[in-house]
C-alpha positions as CSV (number, residue, x, y, z in Angstrom):
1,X,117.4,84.7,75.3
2,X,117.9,81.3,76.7
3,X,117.6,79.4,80.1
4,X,121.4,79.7,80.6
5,X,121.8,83.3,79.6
6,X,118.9,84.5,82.0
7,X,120.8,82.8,84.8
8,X,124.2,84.4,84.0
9,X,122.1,87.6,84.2
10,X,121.2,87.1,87.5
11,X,124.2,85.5,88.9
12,X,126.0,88.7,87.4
13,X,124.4,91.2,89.8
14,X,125.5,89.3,93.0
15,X,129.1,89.7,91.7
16,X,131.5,87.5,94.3
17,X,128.7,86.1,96.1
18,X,126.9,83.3,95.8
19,X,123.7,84.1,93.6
20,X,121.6,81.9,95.2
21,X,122.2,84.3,98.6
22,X,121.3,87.4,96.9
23,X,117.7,88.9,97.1
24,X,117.7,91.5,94.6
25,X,114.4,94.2,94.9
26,X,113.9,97.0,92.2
27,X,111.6,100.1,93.9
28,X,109.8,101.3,90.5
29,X,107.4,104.3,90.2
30,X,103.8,104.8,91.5
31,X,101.3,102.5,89.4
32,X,97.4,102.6,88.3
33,X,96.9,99.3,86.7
34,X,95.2,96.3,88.1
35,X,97.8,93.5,89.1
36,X,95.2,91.1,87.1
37,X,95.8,93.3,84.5
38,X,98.1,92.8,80.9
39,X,99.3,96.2,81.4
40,X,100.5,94.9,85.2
41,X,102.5,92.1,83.6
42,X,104.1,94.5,80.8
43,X,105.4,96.9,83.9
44,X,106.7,93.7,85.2
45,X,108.3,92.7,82.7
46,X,110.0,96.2,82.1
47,X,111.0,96.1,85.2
48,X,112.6,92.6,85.2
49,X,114.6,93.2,82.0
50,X,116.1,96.4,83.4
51,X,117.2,94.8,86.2
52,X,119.1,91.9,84.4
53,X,119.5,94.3,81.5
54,X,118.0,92.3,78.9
55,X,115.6,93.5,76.5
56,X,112.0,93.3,78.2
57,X,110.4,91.0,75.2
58,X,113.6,88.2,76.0
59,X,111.6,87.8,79.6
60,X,109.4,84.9,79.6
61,X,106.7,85.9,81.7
62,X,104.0,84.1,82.6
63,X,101.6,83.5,85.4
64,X,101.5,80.4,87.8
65,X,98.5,78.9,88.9
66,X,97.4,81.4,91.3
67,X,97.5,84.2,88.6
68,X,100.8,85.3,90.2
69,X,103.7,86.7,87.6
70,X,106.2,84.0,87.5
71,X,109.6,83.3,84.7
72,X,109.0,80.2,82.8
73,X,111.6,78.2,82.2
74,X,113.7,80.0,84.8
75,X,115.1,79.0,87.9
76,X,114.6,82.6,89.4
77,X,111.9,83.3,92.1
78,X,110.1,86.4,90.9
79,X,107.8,88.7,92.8
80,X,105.9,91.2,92.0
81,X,104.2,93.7,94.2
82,X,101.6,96.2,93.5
83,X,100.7,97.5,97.4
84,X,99.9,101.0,98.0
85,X,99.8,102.3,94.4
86,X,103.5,101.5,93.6
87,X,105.2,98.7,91.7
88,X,107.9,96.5,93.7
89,X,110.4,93.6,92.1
90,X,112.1,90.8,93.5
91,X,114.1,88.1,92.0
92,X,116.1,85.3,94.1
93,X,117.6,82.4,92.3
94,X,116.2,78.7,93.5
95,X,113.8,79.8,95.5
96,X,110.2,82.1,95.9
97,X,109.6,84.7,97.4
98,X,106.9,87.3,98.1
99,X,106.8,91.1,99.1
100,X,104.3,93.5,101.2
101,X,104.2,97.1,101.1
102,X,102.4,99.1,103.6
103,X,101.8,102.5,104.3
104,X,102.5,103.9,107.7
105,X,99.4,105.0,109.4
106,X,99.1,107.6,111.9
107,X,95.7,106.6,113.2
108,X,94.9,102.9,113.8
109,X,92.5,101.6,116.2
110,X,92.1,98.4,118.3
111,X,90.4,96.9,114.9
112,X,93.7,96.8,113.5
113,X,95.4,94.3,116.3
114,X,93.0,91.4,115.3
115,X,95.3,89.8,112.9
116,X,98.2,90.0,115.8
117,X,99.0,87.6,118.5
118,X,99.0,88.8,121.9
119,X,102.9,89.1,122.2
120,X,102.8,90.9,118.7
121,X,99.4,93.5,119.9
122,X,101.8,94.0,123.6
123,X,104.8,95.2,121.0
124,X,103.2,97.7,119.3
125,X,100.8,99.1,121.9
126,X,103.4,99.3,124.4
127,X,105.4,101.8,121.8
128,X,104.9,105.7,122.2
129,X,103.1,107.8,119.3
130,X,104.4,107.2,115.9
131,X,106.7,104.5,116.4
132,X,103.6,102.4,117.3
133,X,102.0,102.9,113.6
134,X,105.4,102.0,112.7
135,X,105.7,98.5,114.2
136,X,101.9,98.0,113.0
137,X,103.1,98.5,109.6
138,X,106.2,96.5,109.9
139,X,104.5,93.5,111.4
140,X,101.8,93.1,109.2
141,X,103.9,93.4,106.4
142,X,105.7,90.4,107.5
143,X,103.2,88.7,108.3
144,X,101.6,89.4,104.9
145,X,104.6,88.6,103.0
146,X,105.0,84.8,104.8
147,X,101.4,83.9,104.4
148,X,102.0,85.2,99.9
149,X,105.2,83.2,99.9
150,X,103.0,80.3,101.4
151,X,99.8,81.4,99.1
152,X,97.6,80.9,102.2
153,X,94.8,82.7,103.4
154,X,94.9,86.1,105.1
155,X,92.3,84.6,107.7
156,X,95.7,83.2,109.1
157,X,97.6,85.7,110.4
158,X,96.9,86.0,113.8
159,X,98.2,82.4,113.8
160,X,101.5,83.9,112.2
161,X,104.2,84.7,115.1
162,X,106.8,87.2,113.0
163,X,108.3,88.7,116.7
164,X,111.2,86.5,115.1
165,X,114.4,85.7,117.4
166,X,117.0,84.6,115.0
167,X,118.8,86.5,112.5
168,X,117.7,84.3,109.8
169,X,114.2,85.6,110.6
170,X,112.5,82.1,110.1
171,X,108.6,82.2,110.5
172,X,106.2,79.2,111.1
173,X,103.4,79.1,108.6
174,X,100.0,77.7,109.4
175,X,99.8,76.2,105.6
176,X,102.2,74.2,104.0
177,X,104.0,76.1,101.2
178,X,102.4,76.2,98.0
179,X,103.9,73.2,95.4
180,X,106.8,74.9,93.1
181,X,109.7,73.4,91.3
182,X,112.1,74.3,94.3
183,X,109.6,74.2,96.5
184,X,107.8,71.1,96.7
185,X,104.6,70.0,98.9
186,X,105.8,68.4,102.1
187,X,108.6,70.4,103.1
188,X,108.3,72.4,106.7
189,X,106.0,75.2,106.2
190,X,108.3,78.6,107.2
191,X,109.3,81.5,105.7
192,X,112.5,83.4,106.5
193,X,111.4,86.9,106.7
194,X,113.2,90.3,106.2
195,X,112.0,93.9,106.7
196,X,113.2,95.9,103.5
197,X,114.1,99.8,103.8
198,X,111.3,101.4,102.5
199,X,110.9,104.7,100.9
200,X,110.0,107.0,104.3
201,X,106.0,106.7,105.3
202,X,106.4,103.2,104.0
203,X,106.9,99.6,105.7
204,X,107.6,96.6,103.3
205,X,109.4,92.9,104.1
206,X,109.7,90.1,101.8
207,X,109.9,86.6,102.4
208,X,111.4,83.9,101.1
209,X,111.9,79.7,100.9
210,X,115.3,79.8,101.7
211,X,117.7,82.0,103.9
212,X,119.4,84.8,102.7
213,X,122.7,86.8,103.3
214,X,121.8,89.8,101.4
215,X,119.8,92.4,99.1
216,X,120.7,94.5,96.6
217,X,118.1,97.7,95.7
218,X,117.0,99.7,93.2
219,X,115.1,103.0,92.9
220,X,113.5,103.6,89.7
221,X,110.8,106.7,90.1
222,X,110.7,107.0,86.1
223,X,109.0,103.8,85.6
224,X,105.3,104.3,86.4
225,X,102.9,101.9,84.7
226,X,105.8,100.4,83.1
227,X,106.3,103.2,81.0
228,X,109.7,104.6,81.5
């Protein structure tokens, strides 16, 4: 399968909308392998084909300098998640984009602020019982999903505001993104950040280069290890 008939793919699951609007996220089964791993690349690559339905060996996956899944060749952002045990997709056309998973705790401790601002720490300590582990999760998933889309360090997330006002959910980054083919060095560092719905006992957000008006999901439980 060519360059052109892996973009029709795509642009075929946003239906009347445009493609390059659509974030489309495929849930897959719980997963043992190391994301370094070949066996991590052939679940992602499962995975990928059954959400463009393609066979999986006309996916040309690769891995960009960071060791990160990427689609040569492709004009589709890929990421590929491996948080908490469980295997997460995304593809966006035109742009990149990164996930988090995390999963709710229901003890933390003051430890677990450090990588928040103040305004962020106020937000969740000011909540009552559960619903404070809950904004934990949800924040630092945000925040660790900006700082993978810009492929800087972790170190900088207490620099990383996600409290986000607009609705576009647009984050400043404290590194400029990371050079790609749609997203060159020298363009403002942000993210525009989203919280995903989760399966329950679980936070997750992706973020991507450029805004977007929608996501489309999947829930796969029978692929685990990319073995359907």
């Amino acid at each position: 399968m060519g360059l052109n008939n892996g973009v029709v793919a795509v642009d075929a699951l946003s239906g009347s909308t445009p493609a390059h609007r659509w974030l489309h996220v495929a849930w897959a089964g719980r997963t043992t392998v190391d994301r370094g791993s070949p066996e991590a690349l052939r679940a992602v690559r499962r995975t990928v084909g059954r959400m463009l339905g393609i066979a999986q060996q006309d996916v040309p996956l690769g891995r960009d300098p960071l060791g990160r899944p990427r689609l040569d060749g492709w004009p589709l952002g890929l990421a590929a998640c491996f948080d908490s045990g469980r295997l997460t997709v995304a593809l966006a056309r035109e742009m990149t984009v990164a996930l988090s998973l995390q999963e709710i705790l229901r003890c933390w401790s003051s430890a677990d602020l450090l990588a928040f601002t103040p305004t962020e720490s106020t937000w969740v300590t000011e909540a009552p019982g559960r619903l404070a582990g809950e904004r934990l999760a949800r924040l630092w998933t945000r925040k660790e999903a900006a700082l993978r889309l810009g492929a800087g360090p972790l170190a900088g997330a207490s620099e990383t505001e996600v409290l986000a006002d607009g609705r576009d959910g647009k984050v400043a980054l404290p590194v400029p993104l990371a050079p790609s083919h749609w997203a060159p060095a020298g363009l403002p560092a942000v993210a525009y950040v989203r919280d995903l719905t989760a399966r329950p006992g679980f936070a997750a957000a992706v973020a991507t280069s450029e805004r977007i008006d929608g996501v489309r999901t999947w829930h796969w439980d029978d692929i685990e290890d990319g073995r359907p």
